[in-house]
C-alpha positions in Angstrom: -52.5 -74.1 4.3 -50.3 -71.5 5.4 -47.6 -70.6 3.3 -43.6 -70.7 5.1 -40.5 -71.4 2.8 -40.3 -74.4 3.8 -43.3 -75.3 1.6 -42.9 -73.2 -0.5 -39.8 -74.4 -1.7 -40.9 -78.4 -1.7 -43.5 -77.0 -4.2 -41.2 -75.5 -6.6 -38.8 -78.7 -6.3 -41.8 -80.8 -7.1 -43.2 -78.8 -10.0 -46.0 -76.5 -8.1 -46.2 -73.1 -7.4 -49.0 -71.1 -5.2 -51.3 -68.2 -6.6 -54.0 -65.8 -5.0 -57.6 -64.7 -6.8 -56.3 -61.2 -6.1 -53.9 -58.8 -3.9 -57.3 -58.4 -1.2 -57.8 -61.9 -1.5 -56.2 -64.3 1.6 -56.6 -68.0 -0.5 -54.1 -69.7 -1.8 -54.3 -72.6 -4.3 -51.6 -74.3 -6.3 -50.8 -74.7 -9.5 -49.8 -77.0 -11.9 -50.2 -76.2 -15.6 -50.8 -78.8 -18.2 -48.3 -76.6 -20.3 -45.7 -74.8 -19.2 -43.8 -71.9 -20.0 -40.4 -72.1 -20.4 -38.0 -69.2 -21.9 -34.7 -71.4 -22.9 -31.2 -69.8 -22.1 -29.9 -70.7 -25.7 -33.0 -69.0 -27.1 -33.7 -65.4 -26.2 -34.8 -63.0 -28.9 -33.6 -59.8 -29.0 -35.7 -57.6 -31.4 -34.3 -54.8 -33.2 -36.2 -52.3 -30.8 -34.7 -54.0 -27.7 -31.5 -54.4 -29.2 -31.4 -50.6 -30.4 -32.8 -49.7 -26.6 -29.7 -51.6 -25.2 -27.4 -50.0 -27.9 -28.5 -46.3 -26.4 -27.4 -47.3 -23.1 -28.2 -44.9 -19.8 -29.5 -47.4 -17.6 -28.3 -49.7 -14.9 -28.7 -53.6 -14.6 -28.5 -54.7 -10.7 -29.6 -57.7 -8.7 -31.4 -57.4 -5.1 -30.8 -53.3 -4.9 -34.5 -53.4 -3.7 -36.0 -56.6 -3.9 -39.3 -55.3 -2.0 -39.5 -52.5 -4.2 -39.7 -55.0 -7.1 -42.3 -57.5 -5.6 -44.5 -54.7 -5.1 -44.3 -53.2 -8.5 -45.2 -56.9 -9.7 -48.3 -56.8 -7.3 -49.4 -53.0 -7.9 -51.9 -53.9 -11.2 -55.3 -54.0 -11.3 -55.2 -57.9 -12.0 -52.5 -59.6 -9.5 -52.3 -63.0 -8.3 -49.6 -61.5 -5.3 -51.4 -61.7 -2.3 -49.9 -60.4 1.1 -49.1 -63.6 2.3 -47.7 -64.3 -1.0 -45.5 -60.8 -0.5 -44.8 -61.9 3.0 -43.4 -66.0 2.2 -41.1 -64.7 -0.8 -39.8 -61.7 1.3 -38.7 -64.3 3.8 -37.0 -66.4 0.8 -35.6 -63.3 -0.1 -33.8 -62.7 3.3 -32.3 -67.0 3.5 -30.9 -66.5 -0.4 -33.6 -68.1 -2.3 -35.3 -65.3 -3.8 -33.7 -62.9 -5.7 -34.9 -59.4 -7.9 -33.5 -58.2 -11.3 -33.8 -54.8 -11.5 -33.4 -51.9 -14.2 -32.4 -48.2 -13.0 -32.2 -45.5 -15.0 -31.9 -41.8 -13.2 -31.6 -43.3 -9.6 -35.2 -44.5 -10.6 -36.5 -48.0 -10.8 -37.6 -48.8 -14.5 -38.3 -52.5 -14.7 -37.7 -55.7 -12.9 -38.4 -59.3 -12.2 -37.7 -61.3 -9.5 -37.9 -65.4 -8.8 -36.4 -68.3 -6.9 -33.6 -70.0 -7.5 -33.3 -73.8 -7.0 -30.3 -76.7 -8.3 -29.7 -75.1 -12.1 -32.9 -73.5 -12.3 -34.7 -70.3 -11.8 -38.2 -69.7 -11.6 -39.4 -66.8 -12.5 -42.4 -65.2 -10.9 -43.8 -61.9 -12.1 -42.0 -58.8 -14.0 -42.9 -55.0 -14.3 -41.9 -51.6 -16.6 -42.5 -48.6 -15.6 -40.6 -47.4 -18.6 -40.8 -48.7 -22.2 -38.7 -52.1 -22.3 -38.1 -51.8 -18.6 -39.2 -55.7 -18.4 -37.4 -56.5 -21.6 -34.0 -55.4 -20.4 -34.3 -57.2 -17.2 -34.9 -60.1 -19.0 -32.1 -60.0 -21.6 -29.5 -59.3 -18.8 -30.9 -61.7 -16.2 -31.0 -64.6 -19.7 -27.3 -63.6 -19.9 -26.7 -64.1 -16.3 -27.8 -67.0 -15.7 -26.3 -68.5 -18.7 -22.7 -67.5 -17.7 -23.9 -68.8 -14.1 -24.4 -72.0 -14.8 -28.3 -72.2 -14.4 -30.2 -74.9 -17.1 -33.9 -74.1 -16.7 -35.8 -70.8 -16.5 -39.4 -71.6 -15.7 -41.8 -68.8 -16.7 -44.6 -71.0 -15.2 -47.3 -69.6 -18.2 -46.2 -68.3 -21.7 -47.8 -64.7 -22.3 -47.7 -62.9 -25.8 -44.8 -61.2 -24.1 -42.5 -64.3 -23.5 -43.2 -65.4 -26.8 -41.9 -62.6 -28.5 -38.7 -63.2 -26.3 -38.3 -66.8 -27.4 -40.7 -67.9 -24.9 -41.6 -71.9 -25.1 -44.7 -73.8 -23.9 -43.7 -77.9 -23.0 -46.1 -80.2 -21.7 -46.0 -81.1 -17.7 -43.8 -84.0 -18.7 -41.0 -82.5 -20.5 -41.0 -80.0 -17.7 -41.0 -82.7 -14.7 -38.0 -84.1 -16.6 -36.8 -80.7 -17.6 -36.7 -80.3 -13.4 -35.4 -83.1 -11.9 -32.4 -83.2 -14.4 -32.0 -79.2 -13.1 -32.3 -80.0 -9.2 -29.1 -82.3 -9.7 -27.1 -79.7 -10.6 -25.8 -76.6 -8.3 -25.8 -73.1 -10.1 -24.7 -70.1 -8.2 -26.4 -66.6 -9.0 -23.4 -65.0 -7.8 -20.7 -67.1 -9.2 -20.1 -64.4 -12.1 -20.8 -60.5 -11.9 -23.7 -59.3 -13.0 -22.9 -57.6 -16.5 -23.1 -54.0 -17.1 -22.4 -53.4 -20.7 -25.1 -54.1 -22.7 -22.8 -54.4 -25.9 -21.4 -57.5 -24.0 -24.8 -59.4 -23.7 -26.5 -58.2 -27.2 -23.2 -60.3 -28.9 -23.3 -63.0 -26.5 -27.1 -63.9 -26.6 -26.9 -63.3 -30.6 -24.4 -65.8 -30.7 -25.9 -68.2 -29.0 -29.9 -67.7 -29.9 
């Protein structure tokens, strides 16, 4: 099947999301994990490390500064499920407002990042990268923030990896998550109802408060 947004996006509305072998390899197959990842707005973990990182400051959160540069920093490891037609669909999505990157600068230099789609009240996260230590970490705490403020209810992490679950990551069963779904695809969320915040003091209290 070849992959346009169209599809794409009935996938993610009915629970499904599409994967490749590997960045050389042109199949596609779809997934639908018995469990699934979940990292819940209300329950981010900020370790002291993280929170000491945020404290020192010097970098810069931002949302779609370079949205290709992020996709391919996802797909450039050794072990990558990004194909180029997977590249190719999402860079589309990108460019109609579905798709969006979180990004971490520090020195005019991308650091870390993430980037997903955005459906109803829920976001969908896809694949994240550091290039610097925490890089990923700090994406994550701001873009948690954001899309608490913005009125977003789900954020799918599709799998939970030792990494989420040292954030507060969650694993539900496909049930809870189809329910977890629908209940999030009647609501309307808008990524860019709120302004994306740039003081990390700001989300440290915030997501203690409500973690």
């Amino acid at each position: 099947m070849t992959l346009t947004p169209e599809v794409v996006l009935h996938a993610y509305a009915s629970g499904v999301f599409p994967m490749s072998e590997g960045r050389n390899n042109p199949d596609i197959f779809w997934v639908d994990p018995r469990e699934r990842g979940i990292l819940p707005l209300n329950g981010f973990h900020i370790s002291r490390s993280l929170a000491k990182q945020m404290k020192k400051g010097g970098y810069t959160p931002a949302i779609n500064q370079n949205f290709s540069g992020v996709i391919l920093a996802c797909a450039d490891r050794e072990d990558t499920w990004i194909n180029a037609e997977i590249e190719a669909v999402f860079t589309e999505l990108h460019a109609r407002g579905f798709a969006h990157s979180f990004e971490i600068w520090q020195d005019g230099a991308l650091i870390g990042g993430t980037y997903g789609i955005t459906l109803g009240s829920a976001f969908f996260g896809e694949s994240m990268f550091s290039r610097a230590t925490g890089g990923s970490k700090l994406a994550l705490a701001h873009l948690v923030d954001h899309l608490s403020r913005a009125g977003f209810t789900l954020f799918d992490t599709q799998f939970l990896t030792p990494h989420l679950a040292s954030l507060g990551g969650l694993e539900i069963s496909r049930a809870s998550y189809r329910t977890q779904l629908a209940e999030a695809l009647t609501h309307h969320a808008d990524l860019f109802s709120v302004s994306l915040e740039q003081d990390p003091y700001c989300v440290l209290q915030r997501v203690t408060q409500t973690s």
